[in-house]
FIMAR-684476 format. One line per 8 residues: their letters; for each residue x, y, z of N, C-alpha, C. Coordinates in steps of 0.02 Angstrom, whole numbers, plus 50000, padded with zeros to 5 digits. Layout:
REM FIMAR-684476
a) X/Y/Z/X/Y/Z/X/Y/Z  ... .
END
This chain:
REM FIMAR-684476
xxxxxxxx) 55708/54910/55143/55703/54964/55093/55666/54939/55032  55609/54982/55010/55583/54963/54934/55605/55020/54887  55612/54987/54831/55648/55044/54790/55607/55027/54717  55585/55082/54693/55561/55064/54615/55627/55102/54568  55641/55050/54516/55710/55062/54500/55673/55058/54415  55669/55126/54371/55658/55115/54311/55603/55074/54288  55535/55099/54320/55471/55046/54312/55464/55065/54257  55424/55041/54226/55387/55050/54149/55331/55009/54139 .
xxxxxxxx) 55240/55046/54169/55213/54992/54128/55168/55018/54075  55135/54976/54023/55091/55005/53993/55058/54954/53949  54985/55003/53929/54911/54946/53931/54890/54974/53866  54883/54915/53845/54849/54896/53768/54776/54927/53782  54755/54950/53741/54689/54986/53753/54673/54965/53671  54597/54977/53654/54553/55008/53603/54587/55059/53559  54609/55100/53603/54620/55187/53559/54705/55181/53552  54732/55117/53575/54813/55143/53580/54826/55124/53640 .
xxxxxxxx) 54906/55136/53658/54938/55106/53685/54935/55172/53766  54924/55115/53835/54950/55188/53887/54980/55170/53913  55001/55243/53909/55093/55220/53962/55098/55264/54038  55060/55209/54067/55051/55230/54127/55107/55253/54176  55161/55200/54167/55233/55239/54211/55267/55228/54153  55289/55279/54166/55360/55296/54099/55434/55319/54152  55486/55259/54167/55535/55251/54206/55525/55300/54283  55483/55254/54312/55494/55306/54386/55553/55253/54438 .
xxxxxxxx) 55588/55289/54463/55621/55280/54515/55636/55332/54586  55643/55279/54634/55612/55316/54692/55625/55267/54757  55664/55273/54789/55671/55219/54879/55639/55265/54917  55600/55205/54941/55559/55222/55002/55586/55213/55059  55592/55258/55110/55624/55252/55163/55595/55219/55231  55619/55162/55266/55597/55142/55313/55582/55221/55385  55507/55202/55425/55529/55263/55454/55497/55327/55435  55445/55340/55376/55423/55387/55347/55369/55348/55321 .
xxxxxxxx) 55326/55423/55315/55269/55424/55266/55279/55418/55215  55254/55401/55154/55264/55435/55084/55197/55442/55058  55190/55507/55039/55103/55516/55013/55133/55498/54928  55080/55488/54880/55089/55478/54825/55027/55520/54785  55042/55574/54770/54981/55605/54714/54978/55626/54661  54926/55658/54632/54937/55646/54583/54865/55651/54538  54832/55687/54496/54777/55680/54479/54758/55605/54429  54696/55580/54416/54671/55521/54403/54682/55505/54319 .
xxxxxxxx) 54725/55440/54325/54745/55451/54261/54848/55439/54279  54860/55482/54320/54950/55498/54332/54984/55443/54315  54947/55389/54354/54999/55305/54362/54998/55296/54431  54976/55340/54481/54992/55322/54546/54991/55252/54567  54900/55214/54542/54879/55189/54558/54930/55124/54527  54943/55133/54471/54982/55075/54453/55043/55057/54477  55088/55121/54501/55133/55112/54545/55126/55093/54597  55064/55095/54644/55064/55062/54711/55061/54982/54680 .
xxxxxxxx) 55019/54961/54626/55009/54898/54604/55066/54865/54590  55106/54881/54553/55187/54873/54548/55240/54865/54625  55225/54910/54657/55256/54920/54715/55234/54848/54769  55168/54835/54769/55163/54795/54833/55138/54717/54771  55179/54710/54726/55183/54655/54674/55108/54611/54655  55068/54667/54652/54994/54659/54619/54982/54648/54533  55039/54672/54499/55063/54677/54441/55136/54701/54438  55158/54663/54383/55233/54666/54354/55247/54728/54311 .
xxxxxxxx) 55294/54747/54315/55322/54793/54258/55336/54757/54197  55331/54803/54130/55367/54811/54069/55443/54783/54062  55480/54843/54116/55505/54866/54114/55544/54894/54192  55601/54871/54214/55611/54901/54292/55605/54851/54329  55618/54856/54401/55615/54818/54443/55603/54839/54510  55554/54813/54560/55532/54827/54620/55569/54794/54660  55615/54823/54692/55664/54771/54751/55656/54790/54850  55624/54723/54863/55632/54735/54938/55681/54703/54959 .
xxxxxxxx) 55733/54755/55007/55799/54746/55010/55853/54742/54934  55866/54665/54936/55882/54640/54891/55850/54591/54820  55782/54592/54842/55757/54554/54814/55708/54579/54780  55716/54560/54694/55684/54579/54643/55608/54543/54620  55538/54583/54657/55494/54543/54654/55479/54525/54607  55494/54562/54540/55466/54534/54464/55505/54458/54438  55564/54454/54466/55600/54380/54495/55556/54313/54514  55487/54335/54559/55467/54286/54603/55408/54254/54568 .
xxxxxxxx) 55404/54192/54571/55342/54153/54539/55290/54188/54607  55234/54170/54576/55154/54197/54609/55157/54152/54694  55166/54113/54677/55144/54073/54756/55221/54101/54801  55271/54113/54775/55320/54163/54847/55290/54225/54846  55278/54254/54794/55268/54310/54784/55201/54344/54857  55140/54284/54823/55091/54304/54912/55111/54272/54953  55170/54240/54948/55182/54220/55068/55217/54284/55055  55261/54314/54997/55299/54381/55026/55242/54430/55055 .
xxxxxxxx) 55199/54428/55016/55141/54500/55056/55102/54471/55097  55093/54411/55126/55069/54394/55171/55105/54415/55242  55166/54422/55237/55232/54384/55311/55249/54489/55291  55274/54517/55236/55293/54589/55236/55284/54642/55219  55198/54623/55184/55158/54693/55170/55101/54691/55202  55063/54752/55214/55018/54768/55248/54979/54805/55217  54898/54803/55215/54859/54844/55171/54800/54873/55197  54797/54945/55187/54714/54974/55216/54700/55015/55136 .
xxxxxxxx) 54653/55013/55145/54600/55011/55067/54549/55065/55096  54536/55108/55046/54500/55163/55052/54410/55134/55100  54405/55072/55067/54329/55047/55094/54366/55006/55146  54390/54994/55175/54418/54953/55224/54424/54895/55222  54380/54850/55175/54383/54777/55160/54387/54746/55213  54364/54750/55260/54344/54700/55311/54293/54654/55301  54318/54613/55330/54257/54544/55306/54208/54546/55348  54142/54543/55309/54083/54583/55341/54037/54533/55383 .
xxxxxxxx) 54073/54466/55378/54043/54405/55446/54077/54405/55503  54140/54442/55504/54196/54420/55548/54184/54482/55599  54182/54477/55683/54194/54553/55713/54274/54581/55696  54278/54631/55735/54336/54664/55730/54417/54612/55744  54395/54595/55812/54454/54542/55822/54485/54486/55770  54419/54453/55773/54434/54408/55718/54467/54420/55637  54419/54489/55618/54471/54516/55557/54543/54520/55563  54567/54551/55613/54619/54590/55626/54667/54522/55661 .
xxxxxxxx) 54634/54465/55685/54677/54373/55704/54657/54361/55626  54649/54348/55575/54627/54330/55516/54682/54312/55472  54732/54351/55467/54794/54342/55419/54832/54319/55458  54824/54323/55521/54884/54282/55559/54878/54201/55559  54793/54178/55569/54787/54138/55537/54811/54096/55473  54812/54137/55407/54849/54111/55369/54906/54112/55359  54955/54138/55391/55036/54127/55416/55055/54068/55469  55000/54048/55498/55008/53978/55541/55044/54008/55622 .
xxxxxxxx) 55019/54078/55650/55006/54085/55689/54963/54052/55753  55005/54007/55787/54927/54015/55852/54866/54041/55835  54828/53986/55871/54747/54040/55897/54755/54079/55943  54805/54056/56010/54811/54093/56085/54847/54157/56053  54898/54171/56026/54928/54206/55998/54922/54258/55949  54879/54237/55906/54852/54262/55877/54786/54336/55893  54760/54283/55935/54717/54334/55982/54744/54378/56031  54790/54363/56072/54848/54406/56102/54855/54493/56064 .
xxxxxxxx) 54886/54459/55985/54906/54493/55967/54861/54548/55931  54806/54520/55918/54724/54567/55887/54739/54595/55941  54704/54594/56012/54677/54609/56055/54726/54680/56070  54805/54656/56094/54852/54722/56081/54845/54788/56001  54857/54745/55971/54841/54797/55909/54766/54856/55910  54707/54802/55933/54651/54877/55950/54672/54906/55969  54701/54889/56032/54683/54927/56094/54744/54966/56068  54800/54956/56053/54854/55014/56011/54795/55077/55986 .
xxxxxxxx) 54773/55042/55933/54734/55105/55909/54663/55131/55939  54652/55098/55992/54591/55136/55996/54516/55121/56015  54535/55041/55979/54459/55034/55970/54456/54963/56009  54483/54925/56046/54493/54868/56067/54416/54865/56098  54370/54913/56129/54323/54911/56145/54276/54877/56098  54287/54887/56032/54249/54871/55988/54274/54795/55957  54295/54778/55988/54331/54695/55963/54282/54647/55948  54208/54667/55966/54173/54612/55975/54110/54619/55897 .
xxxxxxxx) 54116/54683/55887/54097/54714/55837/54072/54713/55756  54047/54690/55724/54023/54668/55649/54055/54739/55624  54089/54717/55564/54101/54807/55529/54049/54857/55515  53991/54841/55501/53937/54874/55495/53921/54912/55553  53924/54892/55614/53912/54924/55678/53976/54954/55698  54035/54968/55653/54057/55027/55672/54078/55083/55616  54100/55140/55638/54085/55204/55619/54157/55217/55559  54134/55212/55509/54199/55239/55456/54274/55243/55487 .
xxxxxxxx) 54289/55294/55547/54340/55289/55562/54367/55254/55595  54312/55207/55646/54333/55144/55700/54345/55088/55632  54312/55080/55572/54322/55026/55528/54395/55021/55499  54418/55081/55475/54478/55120/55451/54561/55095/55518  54531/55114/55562/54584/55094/55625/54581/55006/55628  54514/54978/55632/54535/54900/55630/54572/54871/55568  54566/54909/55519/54598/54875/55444/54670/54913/55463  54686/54947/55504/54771/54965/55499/54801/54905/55550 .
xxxxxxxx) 54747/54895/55615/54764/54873/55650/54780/54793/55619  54748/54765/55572/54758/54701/55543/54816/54712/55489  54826/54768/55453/54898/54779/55413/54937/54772/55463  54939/54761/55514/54989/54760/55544/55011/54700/55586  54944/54638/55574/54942/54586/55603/54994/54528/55601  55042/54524/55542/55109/54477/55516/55167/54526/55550  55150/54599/55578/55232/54625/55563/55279/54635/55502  55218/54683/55473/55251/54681/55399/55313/54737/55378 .
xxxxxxxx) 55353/54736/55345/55392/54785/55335/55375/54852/55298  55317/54841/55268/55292/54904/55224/55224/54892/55226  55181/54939/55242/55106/54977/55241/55109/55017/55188  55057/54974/55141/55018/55030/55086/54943/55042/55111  54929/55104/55095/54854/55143/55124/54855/55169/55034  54789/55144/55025/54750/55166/54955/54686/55208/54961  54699/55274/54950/54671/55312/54983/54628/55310/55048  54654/55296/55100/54638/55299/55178/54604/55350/55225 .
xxxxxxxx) 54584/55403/55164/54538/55454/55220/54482/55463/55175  54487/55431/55112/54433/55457/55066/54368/55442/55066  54358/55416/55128/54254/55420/55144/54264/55428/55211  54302/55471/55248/54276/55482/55308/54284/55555/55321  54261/55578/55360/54250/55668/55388/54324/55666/55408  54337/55738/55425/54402/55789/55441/54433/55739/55504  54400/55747/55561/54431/55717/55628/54409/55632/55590  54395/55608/55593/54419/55549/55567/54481/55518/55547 .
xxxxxxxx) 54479/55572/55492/54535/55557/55431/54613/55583/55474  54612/55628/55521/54654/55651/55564/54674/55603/55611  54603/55564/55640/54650/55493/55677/54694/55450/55642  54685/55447/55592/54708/55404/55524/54751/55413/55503  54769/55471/55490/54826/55507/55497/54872/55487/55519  54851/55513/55593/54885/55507/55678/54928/55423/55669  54885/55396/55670/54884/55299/55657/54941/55314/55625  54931/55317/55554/55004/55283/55480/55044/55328/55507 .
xxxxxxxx) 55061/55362/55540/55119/55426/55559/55155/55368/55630  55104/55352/55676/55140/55305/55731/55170/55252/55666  55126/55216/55621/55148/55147/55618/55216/55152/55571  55224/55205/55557/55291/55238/55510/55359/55237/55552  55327/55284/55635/55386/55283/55702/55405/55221/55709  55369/55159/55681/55392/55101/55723/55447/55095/55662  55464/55123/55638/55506/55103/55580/55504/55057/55502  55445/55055/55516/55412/55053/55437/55407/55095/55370 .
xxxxxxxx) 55414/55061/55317/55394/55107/55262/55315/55112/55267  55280/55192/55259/55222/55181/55227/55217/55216/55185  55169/55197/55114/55160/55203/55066/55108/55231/55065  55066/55299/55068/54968/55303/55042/54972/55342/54988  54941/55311/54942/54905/55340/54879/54857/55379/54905  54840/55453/54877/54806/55493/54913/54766/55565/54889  54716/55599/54865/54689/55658/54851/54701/55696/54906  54706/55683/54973/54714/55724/55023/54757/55768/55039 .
xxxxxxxx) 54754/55813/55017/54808/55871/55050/54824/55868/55136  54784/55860/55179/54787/55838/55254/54842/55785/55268  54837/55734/55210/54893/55670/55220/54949/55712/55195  54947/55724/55139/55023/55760/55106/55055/55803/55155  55008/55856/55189/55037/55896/55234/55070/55846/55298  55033/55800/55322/55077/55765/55338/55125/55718/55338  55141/55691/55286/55195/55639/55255/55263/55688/55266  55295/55638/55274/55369/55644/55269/55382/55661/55202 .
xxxxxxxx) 55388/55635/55165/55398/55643/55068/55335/55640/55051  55313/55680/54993/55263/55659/54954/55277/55677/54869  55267/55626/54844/55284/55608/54761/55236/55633/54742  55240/55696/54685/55206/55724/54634/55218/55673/54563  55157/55660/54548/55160/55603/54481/55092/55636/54421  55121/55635/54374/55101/55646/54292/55120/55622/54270  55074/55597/54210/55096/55550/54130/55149/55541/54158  55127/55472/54229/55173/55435/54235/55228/55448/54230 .
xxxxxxxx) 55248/55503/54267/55311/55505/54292/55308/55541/54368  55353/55548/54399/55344/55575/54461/55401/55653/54439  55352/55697/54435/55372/55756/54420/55391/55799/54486  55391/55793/54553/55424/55817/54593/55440/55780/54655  55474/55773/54717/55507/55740/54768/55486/55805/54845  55466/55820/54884/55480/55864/54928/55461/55825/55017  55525/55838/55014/55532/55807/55077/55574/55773/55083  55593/55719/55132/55671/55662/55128/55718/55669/55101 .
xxxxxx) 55767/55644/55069/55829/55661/55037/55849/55679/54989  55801/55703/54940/55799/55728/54875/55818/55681/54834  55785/55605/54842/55767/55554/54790/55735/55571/54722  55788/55541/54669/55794/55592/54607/55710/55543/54589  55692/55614/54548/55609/55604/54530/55641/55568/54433  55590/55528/54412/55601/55499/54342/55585/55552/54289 .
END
């Protein structure tokens, strides 16, 4: 379970002070979607940053399970998101020397995974989603949504307990963004939290919960258990 419990952050600027989250709290449920929206500016973005311990709060505390990441010095802090978070990024960030396989064996690599194993486990994960055909593949030579499916397929390369997607359909067409969809909706069944920050109404319509957020706060909850909004 991740839970944002009373976040608070905010940024010294030129013009004054912004207060990007002003006390949000909110558990994310293993097992579900959670869309996060919100027009530009809300805090979303800083709340996913907070959430998968990219930055610290003010104020509040981000706890997986029991454990309070604003607690953790920097070097536990990335074996924690190495070994129990998972990340797909609106551009996909695939490393643009590596083919598909190798991206997606890449972090297993730095967990001290096998090579035999490692590759095992790429090789299953395409072919989960789709594209195992394309294993051999430079990211450039494939198509927005085959790039999109190998970067879930590598969030998923440690077995992580929570998937964040930062906006995940936002450069690809309708049926694309619908496989993509399809994808974080399975990798949710396996009993995962996922997290996508999102403009998409298509994702929201499909999420389990989706968090309405303004001046940093999350001004409505619809869906899941009626997790009180800040």
């Amino acid at each position: 379970m991740l839970r944002a419990e009373g976040l608070v952050r905010t940024y010294a600027t030129p013009a004054g002070p912004v207060h990007a989250l002003q006390g949000v709290d909110h558990a994310f449920t293993p097992g579900r979607v959670t869309a996060v929206m919100g027009p530009s500016g809300s805090g979303k973005s800083t709340l996913l940053n907070l959430l998968a311990g990219f930055d610290r709060p003010d104020a509040g505390h981000v706890r997986l399970d029991d454990l309070a990441l604003d607690a953790v010095n920097e070097t536990r802090l990335a074996a924690l998101r190495l070994r129990h978070f998972g990340f797909v990024f609106q551009a996909s960030n695939l490393i643009s020397v590596l083919p598909a396989r190798a991206n997606v064996a890449f972090p297993m690599g730095l967990a001290g995974v096998a090579t035999g194993e490692r590759l095992r486990r790429a090789d299953a994960l395409l072919e989960r989603f789709g594209v195992a055909h394309r294993g051999g593949a430079l990211p450039a030579k494939l198509s927005g949504g085959e790039r999109q499916r190998v970067a879930l397929a590598r969030a998923l390369a440690n077995d992580p307990q929570v998937v964040f997607a930062d906006e995940p359909t936002g450069n690809l067409d309708r049926a694309s963004g619908r496989e993509v969809i399809g994808a974080l909706r399975e990798v949710a069944a396996d009993g995962r939290t996922v997290i996508v920050v999102t403009h998409d109404a298509a994702v929201a319509d499909a999420a389990d919960v989706t968090l309405a957020i303004a001046d940093g706060r999350i001004t409505s909850v619809e869906g899941g258990d009626g997790a009180e909004a800040a």
